[in-house]
C-alpha positions as CSV (number, residue, x, y, z in Angstrom):
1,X,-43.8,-34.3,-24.1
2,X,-44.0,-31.2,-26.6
3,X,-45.2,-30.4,-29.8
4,X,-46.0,-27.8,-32.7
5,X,-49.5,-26.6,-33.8
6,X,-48.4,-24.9,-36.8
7,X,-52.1,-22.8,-38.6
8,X,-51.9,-23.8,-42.0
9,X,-54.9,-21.0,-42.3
10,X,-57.7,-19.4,-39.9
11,X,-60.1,-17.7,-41.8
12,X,-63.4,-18.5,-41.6
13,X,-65.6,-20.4,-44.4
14,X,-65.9,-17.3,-46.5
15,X,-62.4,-15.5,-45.7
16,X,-60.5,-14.8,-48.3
17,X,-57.4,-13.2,-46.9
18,X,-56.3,-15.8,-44.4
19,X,-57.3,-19.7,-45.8
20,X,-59.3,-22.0,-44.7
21,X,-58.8,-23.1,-41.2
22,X,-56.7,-26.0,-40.4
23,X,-53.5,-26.8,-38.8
24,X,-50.6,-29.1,-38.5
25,X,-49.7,-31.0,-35.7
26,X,-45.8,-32.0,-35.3
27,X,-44.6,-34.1,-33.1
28,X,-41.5,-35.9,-32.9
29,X,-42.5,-39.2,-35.5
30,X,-46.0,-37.9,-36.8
31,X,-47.3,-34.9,-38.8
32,X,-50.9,-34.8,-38.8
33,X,-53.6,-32.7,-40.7
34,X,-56.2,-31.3,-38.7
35,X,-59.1,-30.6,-41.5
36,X,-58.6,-30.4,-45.5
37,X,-60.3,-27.0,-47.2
38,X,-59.6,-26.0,-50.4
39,X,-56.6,-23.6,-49.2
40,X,-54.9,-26.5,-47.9
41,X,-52.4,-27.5,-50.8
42,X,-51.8,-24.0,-51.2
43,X,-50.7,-23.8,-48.0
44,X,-49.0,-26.8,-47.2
45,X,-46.7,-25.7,-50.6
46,X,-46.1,-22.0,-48.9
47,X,-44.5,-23.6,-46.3
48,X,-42.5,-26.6,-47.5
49,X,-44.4,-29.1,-46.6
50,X,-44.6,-32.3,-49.2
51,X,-47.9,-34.4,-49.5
52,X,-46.0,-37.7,-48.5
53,X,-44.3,-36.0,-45.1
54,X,-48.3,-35.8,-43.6
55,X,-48.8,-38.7,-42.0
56,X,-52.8,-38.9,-41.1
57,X,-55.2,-36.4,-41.6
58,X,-58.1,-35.9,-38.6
59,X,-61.4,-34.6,-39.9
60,X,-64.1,-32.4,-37.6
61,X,-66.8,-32.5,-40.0
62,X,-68.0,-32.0,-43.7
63,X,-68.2,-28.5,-44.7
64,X,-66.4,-27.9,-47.8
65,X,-63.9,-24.9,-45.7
66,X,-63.0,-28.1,-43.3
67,X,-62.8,-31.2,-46.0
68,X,-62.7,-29.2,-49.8
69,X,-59.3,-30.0,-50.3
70,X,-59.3,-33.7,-49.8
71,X,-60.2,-34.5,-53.5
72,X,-56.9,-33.1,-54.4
73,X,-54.9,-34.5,-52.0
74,X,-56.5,-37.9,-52.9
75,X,-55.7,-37.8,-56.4
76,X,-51.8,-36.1,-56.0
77,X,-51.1,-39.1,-53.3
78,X,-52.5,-41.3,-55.9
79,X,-50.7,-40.5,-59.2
80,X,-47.5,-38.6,-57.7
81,X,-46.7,-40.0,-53.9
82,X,-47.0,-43.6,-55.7
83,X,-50.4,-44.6,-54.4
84,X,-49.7,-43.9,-51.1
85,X,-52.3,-44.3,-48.8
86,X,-52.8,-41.9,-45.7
87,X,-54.3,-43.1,-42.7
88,X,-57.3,-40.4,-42.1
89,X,-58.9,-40.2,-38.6
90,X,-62.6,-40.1,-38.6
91,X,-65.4,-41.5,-36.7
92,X,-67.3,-44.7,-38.8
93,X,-70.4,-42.4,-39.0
94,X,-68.5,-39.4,-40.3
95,X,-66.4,-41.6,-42.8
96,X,-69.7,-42.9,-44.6
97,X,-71.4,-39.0,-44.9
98,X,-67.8,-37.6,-46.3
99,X,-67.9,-40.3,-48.9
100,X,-71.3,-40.1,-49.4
101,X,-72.1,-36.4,-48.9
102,X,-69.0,-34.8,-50.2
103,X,-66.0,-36.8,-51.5
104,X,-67.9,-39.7,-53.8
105,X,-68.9,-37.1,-56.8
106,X,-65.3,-36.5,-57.6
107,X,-63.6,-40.1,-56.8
108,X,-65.9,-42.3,-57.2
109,X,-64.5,-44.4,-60.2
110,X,-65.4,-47.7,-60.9
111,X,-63.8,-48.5,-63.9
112,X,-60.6,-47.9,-62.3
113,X,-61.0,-49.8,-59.0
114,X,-62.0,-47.1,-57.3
115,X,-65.8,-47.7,-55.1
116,X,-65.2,-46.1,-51.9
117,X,-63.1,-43.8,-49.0
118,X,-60.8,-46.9,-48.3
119,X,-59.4,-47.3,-52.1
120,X,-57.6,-43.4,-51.8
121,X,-57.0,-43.5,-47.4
122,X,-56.2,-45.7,-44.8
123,X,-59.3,-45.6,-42.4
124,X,-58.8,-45.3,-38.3
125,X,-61.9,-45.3,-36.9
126,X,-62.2,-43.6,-33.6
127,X,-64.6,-43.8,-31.2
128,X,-66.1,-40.6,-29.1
129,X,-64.1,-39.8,-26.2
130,X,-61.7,-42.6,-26.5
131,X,-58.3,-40.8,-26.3
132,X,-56.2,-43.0,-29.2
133,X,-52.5,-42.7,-29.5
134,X,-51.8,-42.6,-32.7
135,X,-48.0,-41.7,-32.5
136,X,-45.1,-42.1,-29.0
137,X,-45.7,-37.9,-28.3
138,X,-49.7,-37.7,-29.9
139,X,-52.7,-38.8,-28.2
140,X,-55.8,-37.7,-30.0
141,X,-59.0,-37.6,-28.2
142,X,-62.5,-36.5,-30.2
143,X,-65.7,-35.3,-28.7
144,X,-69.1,-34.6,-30.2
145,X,-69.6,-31.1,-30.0
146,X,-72.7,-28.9,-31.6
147,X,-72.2,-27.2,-35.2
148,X,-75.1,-26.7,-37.5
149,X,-78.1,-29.2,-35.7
150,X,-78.7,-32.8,-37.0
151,X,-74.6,-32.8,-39.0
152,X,-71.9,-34.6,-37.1
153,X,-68.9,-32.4,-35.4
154,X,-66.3,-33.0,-33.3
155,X,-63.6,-30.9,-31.3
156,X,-60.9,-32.1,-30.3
157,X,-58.3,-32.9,-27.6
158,X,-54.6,-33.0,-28.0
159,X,-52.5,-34.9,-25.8
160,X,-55.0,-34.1,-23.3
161,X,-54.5,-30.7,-22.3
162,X,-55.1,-28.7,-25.9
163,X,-58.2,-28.0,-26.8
164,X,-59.2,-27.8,-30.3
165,X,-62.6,-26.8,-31.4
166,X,-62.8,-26.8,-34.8
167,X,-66.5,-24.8,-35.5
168,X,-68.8,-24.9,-32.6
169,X,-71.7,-22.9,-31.1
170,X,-70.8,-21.1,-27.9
171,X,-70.9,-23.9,-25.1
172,X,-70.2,-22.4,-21.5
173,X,-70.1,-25.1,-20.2
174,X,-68.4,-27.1,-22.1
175,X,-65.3,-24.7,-21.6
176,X,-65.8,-24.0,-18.2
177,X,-66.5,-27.6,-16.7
178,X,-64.9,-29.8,-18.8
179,X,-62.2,-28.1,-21.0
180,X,-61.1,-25.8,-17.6
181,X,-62.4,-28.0,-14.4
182,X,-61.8,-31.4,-15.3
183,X,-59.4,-32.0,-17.8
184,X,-57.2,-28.8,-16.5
185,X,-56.3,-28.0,-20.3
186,X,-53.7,-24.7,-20.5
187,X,-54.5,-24.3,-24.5
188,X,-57.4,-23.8,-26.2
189,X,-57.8,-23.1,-30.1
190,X,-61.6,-21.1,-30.3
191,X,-63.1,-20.3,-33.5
192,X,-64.6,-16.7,-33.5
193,X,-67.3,-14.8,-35.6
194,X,-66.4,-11.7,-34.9
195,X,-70.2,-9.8,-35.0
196,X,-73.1,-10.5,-35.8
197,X,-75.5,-13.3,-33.9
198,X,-73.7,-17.0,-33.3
199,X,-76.5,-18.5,-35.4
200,X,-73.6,-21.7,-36.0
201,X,-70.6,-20.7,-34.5
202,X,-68.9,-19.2,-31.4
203,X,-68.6,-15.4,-31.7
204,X,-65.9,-12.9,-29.5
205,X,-68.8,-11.2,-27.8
206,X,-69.7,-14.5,-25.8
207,X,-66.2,-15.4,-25.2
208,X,-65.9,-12.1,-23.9
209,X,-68.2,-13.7,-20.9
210,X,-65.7,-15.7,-20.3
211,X,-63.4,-15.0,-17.2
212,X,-60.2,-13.2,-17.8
213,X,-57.9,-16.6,-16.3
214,X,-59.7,-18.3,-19.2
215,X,-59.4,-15.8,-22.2
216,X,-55.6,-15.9,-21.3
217,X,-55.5,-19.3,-22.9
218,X,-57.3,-19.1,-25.9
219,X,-56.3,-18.5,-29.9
220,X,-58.6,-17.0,-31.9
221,X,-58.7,-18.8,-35.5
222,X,-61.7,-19.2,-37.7
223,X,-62.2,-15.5,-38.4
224,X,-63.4,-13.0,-41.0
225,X,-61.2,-10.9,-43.0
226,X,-62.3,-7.8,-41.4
227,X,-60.6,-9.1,-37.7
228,X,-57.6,-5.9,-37.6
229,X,-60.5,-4.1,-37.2
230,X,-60.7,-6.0,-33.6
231,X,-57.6,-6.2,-32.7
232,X,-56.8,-4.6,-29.3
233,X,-61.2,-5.6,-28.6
234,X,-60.2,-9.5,-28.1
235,X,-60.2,-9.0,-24.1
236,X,-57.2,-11.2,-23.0
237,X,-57.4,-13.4,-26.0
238,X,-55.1,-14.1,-29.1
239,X,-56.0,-14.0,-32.8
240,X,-53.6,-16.8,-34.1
241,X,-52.6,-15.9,-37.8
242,X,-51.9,-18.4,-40.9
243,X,-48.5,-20.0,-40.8
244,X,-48.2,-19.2,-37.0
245,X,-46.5,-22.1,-34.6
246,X,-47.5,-22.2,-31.6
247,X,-44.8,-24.5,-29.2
248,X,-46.6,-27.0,-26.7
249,X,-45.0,-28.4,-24.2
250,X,-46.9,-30.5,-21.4
């Protein structure tokens, strides 16, 4: 079983040289969105890709650098792509506060039919670590995971031995017990502030802590636009860069 996990950008929320951090997952029948910011479209035209080739779109949480570009892809699936509908991956809880919280100010339209998430995507609720196949090579598996205290966020696993964090406070032990010990997983995708205290996210001095066997297996995305500056201080790490693929094979 492989597959590509192509960066469609991974800059951090207020980059402005490397987009909005997201990726694409390709597998042999499915191409699926991880996260939606405003750089997304951009993106996804820089490399070719056409709104009705995604095939489901998995969401981590709300902040506008990780869902700001869903309006627009609502709307261009709606009125050029023929209505189509795509399925978009999110937890039940998580699908009410994106409607609610983020999404319903700009489509919310009653006079056209249009009252909630469901009228513009196909919903697939998934439950918390409940691995779900959603395609033969892609098994998607999504974990609570701590952000910004009291907001839902997930990371994520991909066909069980990638880990994806999406925006997360350092965990050690997350990453050493489960990610390493007992799931085994040879890829990990680690957001990174690159100074400064972790007050919401990871940051490349406490991966640093990490042991070397470890560091050899993360990507560095989610980063401000001042990261040359660190390259060659990243330990045994890798900063991943926008349009990047990165080949997985299991």
């Amino acid at each position: 079983m492989s597959l590509q996990i192509q960066m469609l950008g991974t800059g951090s929320a207020f980059s402005k040289l490397y987009y909005n951090t997201s990726a694409l997952v390709r597998t042999t029948d499915a191409t699926i969105l991880i996260d939606c910011g405003p750089t997304v479209p951009k993106s996804l035209s820089e490399i070719e890709i056409e709104l009705d080739q995604i095939d489901g779109i998995l969401i981590s949480h709300i902040h506008a650098d990780h869902v700001g570009g869903l309006e627009e892809l609502a709307f261009r699936l709606f009125y050029q792509c023929n209505r189509k509908r795509v399925k978009l991956y999110v937890t039940e809880a998580l699908a009410e506060v994106l409607w609610e919280n983020s999404l319903k100010g700009g489509l919310y339209n009653p006079e056209e039919g249009f009252h909630q998430l469901q009228d513009y995507f196909e919903l697939v609720y998934l439950q918390e670590r409940v691995p779900y196949q959603i395609a033969t090579d892609l098994t998607i598996e999504i974990i609570p995971t701590l952000h910004v205290a009291q907001k839902l966020n997930y990371s994520f696993f991909i066909n069980h031995l990638t880990f994806y964090s999406a925006d997360l406070q350092f965990n050690h032990d997350l990453l050493i017990d489960e990610v390493i010990r007992a799931r085994n997983c040879h890829t990990i995708f680690h957001d990174c502030q690159l100074d400064g205290p972790g007050y919401v996210h990871t940051t490349l001095a406490e991966l640093l802590t990490l042991p070397e066997d470890i560091q050899k297996l993360i990507y560095l995305m989610h980063y401000g636009d001042r990261m040359p500056a660190f390259i060659g201080q990243t330990g045994h790490m890798t900063f991943i860069h926008k349009h990047e693929i990165i080949e997985i094979t299991d």
